[in-house]
C-alpha positions as CSV (number, residue, x, y, z in Angstrom):
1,X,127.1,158.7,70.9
2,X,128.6,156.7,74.2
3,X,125.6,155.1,74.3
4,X,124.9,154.4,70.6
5,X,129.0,152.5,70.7
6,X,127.6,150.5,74.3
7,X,124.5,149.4,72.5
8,X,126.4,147.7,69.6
9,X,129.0,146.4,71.8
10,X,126.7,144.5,74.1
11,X,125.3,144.4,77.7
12,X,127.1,141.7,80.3
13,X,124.4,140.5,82.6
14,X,125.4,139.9,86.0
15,X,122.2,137.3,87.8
16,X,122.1,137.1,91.5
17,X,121.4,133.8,92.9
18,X,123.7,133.9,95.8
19,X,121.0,134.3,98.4
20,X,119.1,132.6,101.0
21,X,115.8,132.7,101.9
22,X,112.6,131.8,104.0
23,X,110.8,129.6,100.8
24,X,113.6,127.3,100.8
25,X,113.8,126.9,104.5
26,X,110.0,126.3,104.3
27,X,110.3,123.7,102.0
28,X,113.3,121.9,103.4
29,X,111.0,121.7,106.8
30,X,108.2,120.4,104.4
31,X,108.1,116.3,104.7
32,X,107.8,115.1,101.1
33,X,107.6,118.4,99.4
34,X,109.7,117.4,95.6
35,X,110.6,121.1,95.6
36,X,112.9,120.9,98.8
37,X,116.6,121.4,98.4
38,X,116.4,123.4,95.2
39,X,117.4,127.2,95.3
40,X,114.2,129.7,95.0
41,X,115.3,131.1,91.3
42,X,115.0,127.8,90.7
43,X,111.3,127.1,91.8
44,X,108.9,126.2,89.2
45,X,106.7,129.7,88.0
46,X,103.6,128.7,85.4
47,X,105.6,125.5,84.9
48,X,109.5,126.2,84.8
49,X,112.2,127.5,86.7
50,X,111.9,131.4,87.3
51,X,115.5,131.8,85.7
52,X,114.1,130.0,82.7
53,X,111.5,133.2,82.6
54,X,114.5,135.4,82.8
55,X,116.6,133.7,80.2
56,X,114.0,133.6,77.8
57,X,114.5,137.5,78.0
58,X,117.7,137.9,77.4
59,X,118.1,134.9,74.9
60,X,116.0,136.6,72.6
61,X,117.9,140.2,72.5
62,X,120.9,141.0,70.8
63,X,121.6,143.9,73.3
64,X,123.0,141.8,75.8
65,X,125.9,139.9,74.5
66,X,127.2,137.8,78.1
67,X,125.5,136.5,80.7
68,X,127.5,135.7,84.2
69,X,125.2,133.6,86.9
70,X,126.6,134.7,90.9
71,X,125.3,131.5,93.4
72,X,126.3,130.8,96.7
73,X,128.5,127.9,97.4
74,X,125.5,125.5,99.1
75,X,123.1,125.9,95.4
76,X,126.1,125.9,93.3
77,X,125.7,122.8,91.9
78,X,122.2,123.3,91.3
79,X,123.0,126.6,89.3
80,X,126.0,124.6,87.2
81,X,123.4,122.0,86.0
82,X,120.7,124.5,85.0
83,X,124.1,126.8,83.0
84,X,125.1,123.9,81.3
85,X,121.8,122.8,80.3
86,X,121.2,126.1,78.9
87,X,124.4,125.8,76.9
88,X,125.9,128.5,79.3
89,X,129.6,128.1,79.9
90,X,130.3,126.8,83.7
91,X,132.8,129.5,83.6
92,X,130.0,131.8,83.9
93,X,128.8,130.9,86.8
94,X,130.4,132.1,90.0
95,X,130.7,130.6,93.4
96,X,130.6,133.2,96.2
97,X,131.8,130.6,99.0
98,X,128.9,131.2,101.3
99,X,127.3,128.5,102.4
100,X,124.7,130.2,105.4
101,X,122.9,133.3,105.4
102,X,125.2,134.6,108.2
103,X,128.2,133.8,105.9
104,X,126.7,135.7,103.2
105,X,129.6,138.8,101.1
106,X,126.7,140.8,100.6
107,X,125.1,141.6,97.4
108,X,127.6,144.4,95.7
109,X,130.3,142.1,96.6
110,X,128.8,139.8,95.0
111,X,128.0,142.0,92.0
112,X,131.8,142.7,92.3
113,X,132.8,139.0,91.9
114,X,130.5,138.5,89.0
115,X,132.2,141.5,87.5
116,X,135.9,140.2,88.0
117,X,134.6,137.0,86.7
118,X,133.4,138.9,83.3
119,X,137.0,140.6,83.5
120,X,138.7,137.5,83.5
121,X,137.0,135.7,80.6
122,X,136.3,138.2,78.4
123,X,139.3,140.7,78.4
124,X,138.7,144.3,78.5
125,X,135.0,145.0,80.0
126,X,135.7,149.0,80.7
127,X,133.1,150.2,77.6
128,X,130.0,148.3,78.3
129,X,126.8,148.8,79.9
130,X,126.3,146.1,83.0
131,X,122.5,144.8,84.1
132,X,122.3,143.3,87.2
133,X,118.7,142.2,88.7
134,X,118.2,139.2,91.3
135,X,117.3,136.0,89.6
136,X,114.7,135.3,92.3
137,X,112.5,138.5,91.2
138,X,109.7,138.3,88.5
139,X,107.7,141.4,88.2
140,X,104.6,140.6,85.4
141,X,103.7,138.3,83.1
142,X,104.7,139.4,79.6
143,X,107.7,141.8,81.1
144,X,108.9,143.7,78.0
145,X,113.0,143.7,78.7
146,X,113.5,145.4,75.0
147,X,111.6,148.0,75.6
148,X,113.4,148.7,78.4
149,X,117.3,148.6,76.9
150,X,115.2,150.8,74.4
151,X,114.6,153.8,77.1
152,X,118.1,153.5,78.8
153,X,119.7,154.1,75.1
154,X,117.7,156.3,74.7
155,X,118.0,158.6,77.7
156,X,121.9,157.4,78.7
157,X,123.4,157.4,82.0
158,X,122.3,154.5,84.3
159,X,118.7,153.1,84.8
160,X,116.7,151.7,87.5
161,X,112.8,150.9,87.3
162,X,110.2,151.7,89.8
163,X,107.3,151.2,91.2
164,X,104.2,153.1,93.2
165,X,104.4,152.5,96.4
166,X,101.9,150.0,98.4
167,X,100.4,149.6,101.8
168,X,102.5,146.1,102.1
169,X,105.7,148.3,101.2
170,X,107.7,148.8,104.5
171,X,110.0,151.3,103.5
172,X,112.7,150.2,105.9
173,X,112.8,147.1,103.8
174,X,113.0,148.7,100.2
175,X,114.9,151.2,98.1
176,X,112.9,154.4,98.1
177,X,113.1,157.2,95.1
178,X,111.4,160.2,94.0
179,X,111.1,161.0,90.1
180,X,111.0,163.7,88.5
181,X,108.4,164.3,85.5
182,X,111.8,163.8,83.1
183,X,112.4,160.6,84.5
184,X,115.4,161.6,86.1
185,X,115.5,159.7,89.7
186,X,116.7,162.9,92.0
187,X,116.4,161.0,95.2
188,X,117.1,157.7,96.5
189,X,117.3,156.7,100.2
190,X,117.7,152.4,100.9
191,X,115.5,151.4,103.8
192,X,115.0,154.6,105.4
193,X,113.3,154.0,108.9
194,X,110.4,155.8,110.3
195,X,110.9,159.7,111.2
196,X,114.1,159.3,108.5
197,X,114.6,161.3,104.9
198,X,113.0,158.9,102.1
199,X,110.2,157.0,104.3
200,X,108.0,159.3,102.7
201,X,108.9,159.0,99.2
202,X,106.4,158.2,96.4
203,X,108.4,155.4,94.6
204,X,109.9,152.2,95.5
205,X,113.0,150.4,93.2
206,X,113.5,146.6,93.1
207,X,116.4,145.2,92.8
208,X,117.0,145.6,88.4
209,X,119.3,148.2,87.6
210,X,121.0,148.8,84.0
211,X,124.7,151.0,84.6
212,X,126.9,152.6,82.7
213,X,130.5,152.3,82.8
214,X,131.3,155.7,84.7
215,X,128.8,153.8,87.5
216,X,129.8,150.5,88.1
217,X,133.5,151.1,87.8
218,X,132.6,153.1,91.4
219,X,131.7,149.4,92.7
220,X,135.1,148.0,94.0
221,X,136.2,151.4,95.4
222,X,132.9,151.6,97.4
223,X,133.2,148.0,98.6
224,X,137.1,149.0,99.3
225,X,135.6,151.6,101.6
226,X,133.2,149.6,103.2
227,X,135.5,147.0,104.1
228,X,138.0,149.5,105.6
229,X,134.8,151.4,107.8
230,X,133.9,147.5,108.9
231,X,137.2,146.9,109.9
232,X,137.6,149.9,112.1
233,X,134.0,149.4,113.4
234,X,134.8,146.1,114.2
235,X,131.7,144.6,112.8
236,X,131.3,140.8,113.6
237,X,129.6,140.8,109.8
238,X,129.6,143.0,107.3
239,X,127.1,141.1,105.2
240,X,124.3,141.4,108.3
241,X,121.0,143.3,107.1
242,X,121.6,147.1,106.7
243,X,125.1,146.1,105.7
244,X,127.2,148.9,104.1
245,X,127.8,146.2,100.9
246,X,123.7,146.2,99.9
247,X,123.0,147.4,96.3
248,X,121.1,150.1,97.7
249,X,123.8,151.5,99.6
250,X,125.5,151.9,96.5
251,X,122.8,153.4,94.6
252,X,121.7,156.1,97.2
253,X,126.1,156.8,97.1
254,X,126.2,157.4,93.5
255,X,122.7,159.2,93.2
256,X,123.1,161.4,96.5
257,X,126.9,161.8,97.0
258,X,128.5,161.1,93.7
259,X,125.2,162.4,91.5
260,X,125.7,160.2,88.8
261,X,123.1,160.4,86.1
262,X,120.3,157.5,86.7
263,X,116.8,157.3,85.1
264,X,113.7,155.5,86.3
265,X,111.5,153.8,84.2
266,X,108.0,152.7,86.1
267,X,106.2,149.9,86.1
268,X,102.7,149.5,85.4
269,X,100.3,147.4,87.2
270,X,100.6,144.7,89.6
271,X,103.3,142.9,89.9
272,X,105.4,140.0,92.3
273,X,108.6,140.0,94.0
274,X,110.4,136.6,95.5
275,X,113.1,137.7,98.1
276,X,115.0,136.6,101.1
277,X,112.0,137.4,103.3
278,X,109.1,136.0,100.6
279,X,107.8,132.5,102.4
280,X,106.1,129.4,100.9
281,X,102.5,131.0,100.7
282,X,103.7,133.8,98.7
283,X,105.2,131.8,95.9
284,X,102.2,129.8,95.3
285,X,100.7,133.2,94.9
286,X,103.2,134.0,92.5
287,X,103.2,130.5,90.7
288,X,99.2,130.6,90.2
289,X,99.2,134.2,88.5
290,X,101.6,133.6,86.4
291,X,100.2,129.7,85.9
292,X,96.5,132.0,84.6
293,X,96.3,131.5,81.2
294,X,94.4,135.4,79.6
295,X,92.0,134.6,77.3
296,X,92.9,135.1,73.9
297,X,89.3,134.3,72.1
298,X,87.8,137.8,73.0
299,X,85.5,137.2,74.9
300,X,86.4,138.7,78.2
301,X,88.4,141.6,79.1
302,X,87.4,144.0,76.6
303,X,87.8,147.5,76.9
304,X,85.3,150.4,76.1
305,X,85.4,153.7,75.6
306,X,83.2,156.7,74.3
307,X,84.0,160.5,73.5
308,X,81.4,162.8,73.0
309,X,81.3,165.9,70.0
310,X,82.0,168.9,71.4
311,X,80.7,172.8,70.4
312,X,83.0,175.7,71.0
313,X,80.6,178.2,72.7
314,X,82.2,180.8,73.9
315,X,85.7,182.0,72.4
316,X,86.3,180.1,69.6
317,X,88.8,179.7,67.6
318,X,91.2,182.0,70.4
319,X,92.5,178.4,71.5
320,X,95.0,179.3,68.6
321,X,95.7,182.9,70.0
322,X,96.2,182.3,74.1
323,X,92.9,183.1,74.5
324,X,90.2,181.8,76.7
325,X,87.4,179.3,75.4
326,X,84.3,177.8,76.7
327,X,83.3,174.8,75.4
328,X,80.8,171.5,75.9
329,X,80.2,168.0,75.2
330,X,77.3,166.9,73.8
331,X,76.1,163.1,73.9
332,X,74.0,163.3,70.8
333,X,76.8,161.8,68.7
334,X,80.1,160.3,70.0
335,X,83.1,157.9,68.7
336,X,84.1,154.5,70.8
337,X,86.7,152.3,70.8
338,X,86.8,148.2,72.1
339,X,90.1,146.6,72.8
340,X,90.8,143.2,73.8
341,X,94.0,141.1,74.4
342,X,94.7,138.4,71.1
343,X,97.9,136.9,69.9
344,X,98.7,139.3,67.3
345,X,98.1,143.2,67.2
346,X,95.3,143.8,64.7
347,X,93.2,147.3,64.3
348,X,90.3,146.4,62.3
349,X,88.9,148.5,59.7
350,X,85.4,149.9,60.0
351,X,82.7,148.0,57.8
352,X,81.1,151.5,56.4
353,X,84.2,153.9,57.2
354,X,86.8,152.1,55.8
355,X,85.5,150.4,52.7
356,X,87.7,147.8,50.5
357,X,84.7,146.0,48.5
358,X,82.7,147.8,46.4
359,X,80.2,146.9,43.8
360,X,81.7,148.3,40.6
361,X,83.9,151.7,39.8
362,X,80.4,153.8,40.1
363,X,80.2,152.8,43.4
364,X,83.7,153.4,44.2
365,X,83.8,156.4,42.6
366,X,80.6,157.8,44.5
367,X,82.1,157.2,47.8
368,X,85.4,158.4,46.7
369,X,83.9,162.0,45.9
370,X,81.8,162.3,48.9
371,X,83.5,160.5,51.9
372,X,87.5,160.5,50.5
373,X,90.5,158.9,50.6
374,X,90.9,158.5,54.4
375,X,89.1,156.8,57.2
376,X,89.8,155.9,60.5
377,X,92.1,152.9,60.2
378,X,95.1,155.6,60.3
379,X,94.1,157.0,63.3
380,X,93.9,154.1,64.8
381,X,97.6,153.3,63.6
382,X,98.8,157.0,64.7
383,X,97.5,156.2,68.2
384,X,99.2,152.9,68.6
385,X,102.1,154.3,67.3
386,X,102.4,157.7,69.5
387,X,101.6,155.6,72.4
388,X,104.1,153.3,72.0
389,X,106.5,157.1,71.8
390,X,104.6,158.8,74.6
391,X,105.3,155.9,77.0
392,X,108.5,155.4,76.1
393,X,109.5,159.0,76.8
394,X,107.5,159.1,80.2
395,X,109.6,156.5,80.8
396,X,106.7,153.9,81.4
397,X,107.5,149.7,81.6
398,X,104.9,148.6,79.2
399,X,104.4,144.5,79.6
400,X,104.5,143.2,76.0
401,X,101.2,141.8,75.2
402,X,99.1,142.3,72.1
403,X,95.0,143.1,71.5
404,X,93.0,143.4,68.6
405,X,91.4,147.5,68.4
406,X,88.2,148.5,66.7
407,X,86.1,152.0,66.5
408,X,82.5,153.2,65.3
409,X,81.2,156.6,65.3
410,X,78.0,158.3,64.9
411,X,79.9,161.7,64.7
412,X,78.9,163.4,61.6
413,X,82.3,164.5,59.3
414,X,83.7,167.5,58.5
415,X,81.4,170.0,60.1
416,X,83.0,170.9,63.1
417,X,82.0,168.6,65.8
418,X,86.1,167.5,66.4
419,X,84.7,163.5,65.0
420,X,88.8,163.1,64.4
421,X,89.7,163.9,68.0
422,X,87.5,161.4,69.7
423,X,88.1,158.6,67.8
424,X,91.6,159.3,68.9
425,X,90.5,160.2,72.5
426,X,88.7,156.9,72.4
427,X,91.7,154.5,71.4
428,X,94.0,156.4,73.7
429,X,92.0,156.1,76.8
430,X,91.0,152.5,75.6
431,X,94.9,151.7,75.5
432,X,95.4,153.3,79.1
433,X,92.9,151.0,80.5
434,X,94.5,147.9,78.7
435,X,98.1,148.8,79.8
436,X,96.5,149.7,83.6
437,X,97.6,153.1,83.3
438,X,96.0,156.2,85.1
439,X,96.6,160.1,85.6
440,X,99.6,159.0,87.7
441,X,101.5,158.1,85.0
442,X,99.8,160.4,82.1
443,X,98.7,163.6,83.8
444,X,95.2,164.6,82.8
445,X,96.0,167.9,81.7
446,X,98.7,166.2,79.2
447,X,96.7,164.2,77.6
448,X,94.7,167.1,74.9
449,X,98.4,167.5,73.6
450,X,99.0,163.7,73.1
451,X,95.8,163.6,71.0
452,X,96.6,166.6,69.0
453,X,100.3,165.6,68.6
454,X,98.7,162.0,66.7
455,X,96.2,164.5,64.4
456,X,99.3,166.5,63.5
457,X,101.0,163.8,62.9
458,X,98.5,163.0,60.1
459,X,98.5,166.1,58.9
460,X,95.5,167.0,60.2
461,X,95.0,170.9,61.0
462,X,93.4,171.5,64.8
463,X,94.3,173.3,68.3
464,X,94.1,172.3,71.8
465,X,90.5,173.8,72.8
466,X,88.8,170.8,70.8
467,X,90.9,167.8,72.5
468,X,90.7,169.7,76.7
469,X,86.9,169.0,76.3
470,X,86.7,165.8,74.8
471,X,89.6,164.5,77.5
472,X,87.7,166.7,80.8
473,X,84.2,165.9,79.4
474,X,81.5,168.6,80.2
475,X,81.5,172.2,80.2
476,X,85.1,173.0,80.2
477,X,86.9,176.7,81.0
478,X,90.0,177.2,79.3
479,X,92.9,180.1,79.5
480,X,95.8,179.3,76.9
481,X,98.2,181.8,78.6
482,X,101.1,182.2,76.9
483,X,103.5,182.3,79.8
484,X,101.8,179.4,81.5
485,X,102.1,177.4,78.1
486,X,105.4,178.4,78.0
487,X,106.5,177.3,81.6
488,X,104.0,174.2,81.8
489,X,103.5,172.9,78.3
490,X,99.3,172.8,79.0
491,X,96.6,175.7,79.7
492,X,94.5,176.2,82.8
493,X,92.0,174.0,82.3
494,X,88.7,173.6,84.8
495,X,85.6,171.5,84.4
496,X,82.6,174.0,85.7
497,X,79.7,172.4,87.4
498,X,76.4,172.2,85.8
499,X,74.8,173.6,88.5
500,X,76.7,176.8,87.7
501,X,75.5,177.1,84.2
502,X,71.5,176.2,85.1
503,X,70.8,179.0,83.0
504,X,72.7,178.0,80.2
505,X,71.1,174.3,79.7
506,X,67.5,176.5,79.8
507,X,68.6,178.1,76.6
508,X,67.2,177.0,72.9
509,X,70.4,175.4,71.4
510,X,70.4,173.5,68.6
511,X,72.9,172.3,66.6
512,X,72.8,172.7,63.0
513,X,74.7,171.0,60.0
């Protein structure tokens, strides 16, 4: 309900652009370079600013209601022309007073000022949600912003995102987290160094964080308490690397010591960061991916996918009973699916399964009777649309980008063979590859139930033994136990070697129909 009265209300959007870094020293020391002089969130990405990326997100959604813009005092200008441009009040945009890196509040402070400055033009602040990310960061082409304000009304509490950690990750230069399979973050350490708690953890958090209220009103009594700690430490500057007033700090405080309720949401894929330590090469890395223009014509970057029938041989139908089954692919017959990226999202109906021209009422009627009323345009549809839930509830950062999805089958229907699951199997695994997803971030053994929840979804009557195979491929073992269904959500599931079933493949099968 909170959460429900925050969403109407409106997000305030704090930007950080306060900063300094080594890409603008570079290009200052560059002779001639036309980009020297201008603040890095500035720096043309695929042909404009990078804020202008940023403020093409939040311009288009109606959860964030007021943007405030924090700049140090040397860029300030710079950041006052590109507000006022944008038809942004110069109210919003905050001058920190530092004018070298050395002279530098730190970044919660400077969180803090931008959140005094809110305070002071728009009254009473105390109910709403607060994003705060660095306007020097992009993350991926097509970065899907309303999908995630989606999750963090949806879950409540605060939200960071996340990422798999990398061999160029040095954790004692990132925010490191560990996840739970709810999403809920349950550790956070900033910049642990080698030997320390968190160096080892899985996950790594950049600087993008959505709070509640109950969260950032904790900012100016931590900064308070830095400030007194500094003072009686004497320390020549609190704003100095590993400074008490980093974000980070503040996170791992109200994650570790205050346990405040945050939620990660991950992000897929590659991805690029710009910070204070990010140097000329590495922008032209990031301004040439994003510059790459994905071809929208279909004729590269397709996806394919095939699932094979399966036969229950051993155990059938105790699937339904936390039994044990046995069962097999076989590559006689199987369902694909082919995506590829297009401007629009279009699932394309099947010329023979999904017929819309006929040549008179005989004809219509005669395929009426014998095939029905349903082919496999609706599963197609009930994919997209469970995916969409499943990844949303897994708490995954899909980029927004569209593709055009089509299937075929050689699966005979209605006799057994599971032809409904593997057209389903197909699409999903087809969509995993086109988002870049993998077992990390949709567990293998969780997937049988996403395909079943679509068929039930349709209405369509099935149990878990038919979607195991068809997702393990092969000769599959599987024990339903009840308590480990209970305390897991999936079976025990076990792909047996062929060499351990020679005997079987020697044996006269045939499949009838």
């Amino acid at each position: 309900g909170a959460a429900v009265n925050r969403m109407y209300e409106g997000a305030i959007c704090i930007v950080l652009a306060a900063g300094f870094s080594k890409v603008e020293k570079e290009l200052d020391e560059a002779n001639g370079d036309d980009l020297a002089g201008l603040p890095k969130a500035l720096l043309p990405v695929a042909g404009k600013p990078m804020l202008d990326h940023w403020w093409e997100y939040l311009f288009q959604n109606r959860l964030i209601s007021e943007i405030f813009l924090v700049s140090n005092a040397l860029k300030y200008k710079h950041f006052e022309r590109w507000a006022t441009a944008k038809g942004i009040a110069v109210s919003r945009v905050v001058n920190s007073g530092a004018t070298a890196m050395e002279k530098g509040r730190g970044v919660l402070r400077d969180v803090e000022l931008g959140l005094r400055r809110a305070q002071q033009v728009l009254g009473p602040i105390e109910s709403r949600d607060v994003v705060v990310f660095a306007g020097d960061t992009l993350f991926f082409k097509d970065f899907d912003l309303q999908r995630i304000l989606d999750f963090h009304f949806y879950k409540g509490g605060s939200l960071m995102l996340y990422y798999g950690c990398r061999e160029v990750d040095n954790p004692s230069e990132r925010g490191m987290c560990e996840v739970d399979e709810s999403s809920k973050v349950v550790s956070f350490v900033e910049k642990p160094i080698p030997g320390q708690r968190g160096c080892d953890f899985p996950f790594v958090s950049p600087l993008f964080y959505i709070l509640e209220p109950k969260t950032w009103k904790k900012i100016p009594e931590f900064n308070a308490a830095a400030s007194r700690s500094a003072a009686l430490n004497g320390a020549a500057s609190v704003a100095a690397p590993g400074s008490s007033f980093s974000f980070g700090r503040f996170v791992q405080h109200a994650i570790e010591e205050l346990k405040l309720p945050f939620w990660g949401m991950r992000m897929p894929g590659a991805f690029h960061l710009i910070g204070a330590s990010t140097g000329l090469e590495e922008y032209r890395q990031l301004d040439r991916t994003f510059s790459s223009v994905n071809s929208l014509d279909g004729t590269s970057g397709r996806f394919r996918t095939k699932t094979y029938a399966r036969v229950g041989l051993m155990g059938n139908p105790s699937d339904g009973f936390h039994g044990k089954t046995l069962s097999v692919t076989i590559r006689n017959f199987w369902a694909s699916a082919e995506l590829w990226e297009s401007a629009q999202l279009r699932l394309l109906p099947h010329p023979l399964f999904d017929p819309s021209t006929f040549s008179g009422l005989a004809d219509l009627h005669f395929i009426g009777r014998r095939e029905g009323y349903y082919g496999g345009t609706r599963l197609l549809m009930a994919t997209c649309k469970r995916f969409q839930e499943l990844c949303t509830s897994r708490g995954i950062a899909l980029p927004s980008k569209n593709f055009t999805l089509r299937y075929d089958t050689n699966i005979p229907r209605q006799v057994g063979l599971a032809g409904s699951s593997a057209i389903v199997n197909s699409v999903f695994q087809a969509l995993m590859k086109f988002f870049n997803l993998s077992e990390e971030h949709i567990p293998l053994e969780r997937q049988p139930s996403f395909i079943l929840s679509v068929e039930s979804e349709l209405g369509i009557q099935a149990g878990l033994q038919d979607r195991v195979v068809q997702v393990y491929q092969g000769l599959v073992f599987m024990d339903f136990d009840a308590q480990h269904m209970k305390e897991k959500g999936y079976g025990r599931y076990e792909r047996l070697s062929r060499s351990a079933f020679d005997w079987l493949s020697s044996l006269p099968f045939f499949n009838a129909y």
